[in-house]
N, C-alpha and C positions, 0 to 999 in steps of 0.2 A: 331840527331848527330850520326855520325857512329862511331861503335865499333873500337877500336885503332887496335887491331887485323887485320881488316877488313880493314880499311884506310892506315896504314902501307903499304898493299896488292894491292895498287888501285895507279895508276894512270894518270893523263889526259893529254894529250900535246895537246893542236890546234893548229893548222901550217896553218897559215892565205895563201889566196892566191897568187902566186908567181907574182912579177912587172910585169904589161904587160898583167893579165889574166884580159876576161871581168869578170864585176860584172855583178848580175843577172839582174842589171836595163839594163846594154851593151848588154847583150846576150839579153834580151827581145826584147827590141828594133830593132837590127839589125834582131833577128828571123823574127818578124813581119812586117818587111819591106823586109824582101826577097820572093821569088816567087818560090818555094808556099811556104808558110809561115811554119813556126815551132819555136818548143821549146823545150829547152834541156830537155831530162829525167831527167836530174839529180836534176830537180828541183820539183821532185814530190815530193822528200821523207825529205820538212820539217816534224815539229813534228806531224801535223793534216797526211800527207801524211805516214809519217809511221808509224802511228797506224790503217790507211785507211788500209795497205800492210799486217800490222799481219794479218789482218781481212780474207785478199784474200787470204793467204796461206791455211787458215781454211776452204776453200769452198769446195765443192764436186766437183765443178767441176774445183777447180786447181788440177790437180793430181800432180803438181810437185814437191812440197813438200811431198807429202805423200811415191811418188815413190824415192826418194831419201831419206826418213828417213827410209822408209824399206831395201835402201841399207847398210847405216849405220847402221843401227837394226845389221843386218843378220851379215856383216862383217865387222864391225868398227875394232873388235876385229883382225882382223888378215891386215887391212890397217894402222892400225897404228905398225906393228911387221914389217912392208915391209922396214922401214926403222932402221938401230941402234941405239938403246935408248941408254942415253936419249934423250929426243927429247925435242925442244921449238916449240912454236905454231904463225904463222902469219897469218894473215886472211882479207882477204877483201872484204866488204862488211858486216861484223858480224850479223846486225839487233838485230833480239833478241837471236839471239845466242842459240837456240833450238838445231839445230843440233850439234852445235861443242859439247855441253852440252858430248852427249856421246864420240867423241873423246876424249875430258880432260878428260874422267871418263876412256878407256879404257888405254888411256899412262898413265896415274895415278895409275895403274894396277903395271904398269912397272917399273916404278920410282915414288921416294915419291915426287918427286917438280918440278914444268913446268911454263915456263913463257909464258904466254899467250899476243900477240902482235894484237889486230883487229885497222882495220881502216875503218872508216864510217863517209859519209857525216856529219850525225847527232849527234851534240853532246850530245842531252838528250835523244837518243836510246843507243848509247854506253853506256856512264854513267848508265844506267838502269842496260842495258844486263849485264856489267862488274861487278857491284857489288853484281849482284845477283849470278854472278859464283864465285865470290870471298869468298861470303858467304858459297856457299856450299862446295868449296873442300878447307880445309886446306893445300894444296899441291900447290896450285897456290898463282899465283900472276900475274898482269895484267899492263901492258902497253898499254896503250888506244890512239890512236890516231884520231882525227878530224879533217875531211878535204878531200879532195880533191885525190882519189890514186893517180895521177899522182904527185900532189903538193908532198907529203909524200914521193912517192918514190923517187925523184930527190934532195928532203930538210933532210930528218931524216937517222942518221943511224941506220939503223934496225940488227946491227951485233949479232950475238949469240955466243959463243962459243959454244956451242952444236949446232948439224945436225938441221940442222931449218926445219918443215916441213910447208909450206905456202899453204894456201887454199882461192878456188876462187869457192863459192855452190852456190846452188839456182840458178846456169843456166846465173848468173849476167852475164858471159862473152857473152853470145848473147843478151845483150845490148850493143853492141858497134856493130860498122860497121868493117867489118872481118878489113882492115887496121887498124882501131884503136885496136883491140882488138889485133892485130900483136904489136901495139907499146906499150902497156902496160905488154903485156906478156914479153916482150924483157926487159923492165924495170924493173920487176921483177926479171927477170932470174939475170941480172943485179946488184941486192941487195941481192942475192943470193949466198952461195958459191958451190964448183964443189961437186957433193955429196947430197944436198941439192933437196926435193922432192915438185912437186906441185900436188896438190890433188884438178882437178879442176870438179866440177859439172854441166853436160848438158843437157839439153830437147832435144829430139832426135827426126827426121823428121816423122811426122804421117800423119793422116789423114785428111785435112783440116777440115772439122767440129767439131773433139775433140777439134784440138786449136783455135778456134776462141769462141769455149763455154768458154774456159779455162781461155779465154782475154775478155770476154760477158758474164758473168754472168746474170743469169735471179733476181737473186736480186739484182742486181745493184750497187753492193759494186766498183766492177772496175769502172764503172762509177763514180762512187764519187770519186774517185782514182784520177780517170785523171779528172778530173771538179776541183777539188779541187786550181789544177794549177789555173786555173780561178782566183779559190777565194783567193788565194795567191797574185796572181798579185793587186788585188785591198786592199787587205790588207797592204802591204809589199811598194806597189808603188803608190796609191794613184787613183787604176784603178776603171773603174766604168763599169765592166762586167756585164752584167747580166746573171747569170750562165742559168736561168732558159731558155734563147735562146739558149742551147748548149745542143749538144748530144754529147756519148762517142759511135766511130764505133771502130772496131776491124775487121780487111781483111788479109785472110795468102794470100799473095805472093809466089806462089810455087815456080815458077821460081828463085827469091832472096832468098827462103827458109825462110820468115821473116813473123814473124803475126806485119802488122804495126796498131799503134792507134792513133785517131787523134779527136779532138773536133771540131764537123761541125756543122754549125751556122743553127738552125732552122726556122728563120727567116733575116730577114732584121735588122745589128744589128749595131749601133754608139756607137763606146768606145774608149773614153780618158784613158790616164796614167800619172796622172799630170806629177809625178817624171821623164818623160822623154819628159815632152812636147810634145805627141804624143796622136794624132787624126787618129781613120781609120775605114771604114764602109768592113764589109762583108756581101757578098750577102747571101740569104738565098743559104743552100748547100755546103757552099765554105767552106776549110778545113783547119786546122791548127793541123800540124804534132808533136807527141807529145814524140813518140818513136815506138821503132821497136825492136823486139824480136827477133834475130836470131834463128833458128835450125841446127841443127846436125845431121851427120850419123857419125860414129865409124873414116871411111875413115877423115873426115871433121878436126875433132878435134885432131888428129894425126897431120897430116899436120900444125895445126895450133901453135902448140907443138913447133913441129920440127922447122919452121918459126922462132921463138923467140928463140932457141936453147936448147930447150926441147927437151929429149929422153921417148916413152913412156915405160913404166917397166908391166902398168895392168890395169884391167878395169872390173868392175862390173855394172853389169845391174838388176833391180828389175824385177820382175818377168814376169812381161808381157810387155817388155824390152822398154818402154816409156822413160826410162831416165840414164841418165849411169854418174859412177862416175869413173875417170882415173886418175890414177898417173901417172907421169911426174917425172924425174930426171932433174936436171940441168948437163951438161958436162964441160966440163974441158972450 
């Protein structure tokens, strides 16, 4: 049982999905009946898929988490002063909330009480994350949301009386395809008032072989990442994959600037899904699209800013400039 303290401090909203949105069994099915086939990312990150995810941050060869918490290391302290305290905190995508860890810890500096706002697919990684910041800083307090960002931003209002500072780390926004990530940012901007700062986190355009090790891991943890979907499907829908026919590939696209990943069938393989009444054979080789990783250059993410009606204000880079973290104002 949780501390009254502590629970007082915490709480959960789920904001079911909006009339009209497919469910995972809709999206499955139409994915796998289109040409060429796919399947939302978003459906990696149930509970097995997001603790696949802690996993990948921890690798040597993801540096994106590491180049990005050396940005906050270095300057949290003076990104969180860029805007007027007090500040509240909105966040999407939280996870486990590593990073934001030292932002609450640097506005908390500043002011003694901050209300902390994340939203994430996952209701038992929120719930984790949330309670665990809750426990340590007596200055917070936490509004949790689960679901869907777009469902959230269009359903909940997310008002503050204080300057809201909203955060988009971990590079999240180069999962989405640049239009979509235009209409979410817009939606943000949106729930947002004039004065109001977005503090978003990017993987920046290298060298193709650092990021396709970074999406390929040689211990195979990404792979079970995106397999996993597999074994979701047959769990959740009644499917009868056999994972052990499926490999995880990872290819940067320089041209789209995108590392896409996809599970390609190693052999010759027959799989039902009861729950949608669906039979389909892929040949050996044949690929189903699972996600795609945008990059960035400085130029890119500016633009993308600006687009959704974002002004940029700043920009830090870690040191051996793989990843940069930029503020964003909202205007008038």
């Amino acid at each position: 049982m949780l501390a009254t303290a502590v629970a007082d401090r915490f709480e959960l909203v789920t904001v079911p999905p909006r009339r009209g949105v497919p469910s995972f069994a809709e999206e499955v099915g139409s994915g796998l009946r289109a040409t060429p086939m796919r399947l939302s990312s978003k459906y990696l990150y149930d509970e097995v898929g997001s603790a696949l995810f802690d996993a990948i941050t921890r690798l040597p060869e993801y540096y994106l988490t590491r180049a990005e918490t050396e940005i906050l290391a270095q300057w949290g302290w003076q990104i969180v002063r860029m805007l007027d305290a007090p500040l509240d905190f909105l966040e999407l995508g939280s996870g486990s909330a590593a990073k934001t860890r030292r932002l609450i810890g640097e506005a908390l500096r500043l002011q003694t009480q901050l209300r902390y706002s994340p939203i994430d697919i996952s209701s038992e990684a929120i719930r984790a994350s949330s309670l665990a910041l809750v426990e340590s800083f007596p200055g917070l307090s936490v509004r949790a949301y689960a679901g869907d960002y777009f469902d959230v931003l269009r359903s909940c209002e997310l008002y503050s009386a204080r300057k809201m500072l909203a955060m988009f780390m971990g590079s999240n926004i180069g999962n989405y395809e640049p239009d979509h990530a235009a209409e979410l940012l817009t939606l943000l901007h949106d729930a947002l008032r004039p004065g109001d700062g977005l503090l978003v986190g990017a993987d920046l355009k290298k060298d193709p072989a650092t990021l396709e090790l970074a999406y390929d891991d040689p211990a195979g943890v990404t792979a079970a990442f995106n397999l996993n979907l597999l074994a979701r499907i047959n769990r959740e829908l009644d499917g009868t994959f056999d994972v052990r026919r499926f490999r995880h590939v990872a290819a940067y696209d320089e041209r789209r600037g995108s590392v896409d990943s996809y599970l390609e069938a190693r052999a010759k393989s027959d799989v039902a899904i009861g729950a949608i009444g669906m039979h389909l054979s892929l040949a050996r080789g044949e690929r189903i699209h699972t996600e795609s990783s945008y990059k960035f250059d400085d130029e890119d993410l500016i633009r993308l800013g600006e687009r959704a009606g974002f002004r940029s204000v700043s920009a830090w880079h870690d040191d051996a400039r793989r990843f940069t973290v930029r503020l964003f104002v909202r205007g008038s």
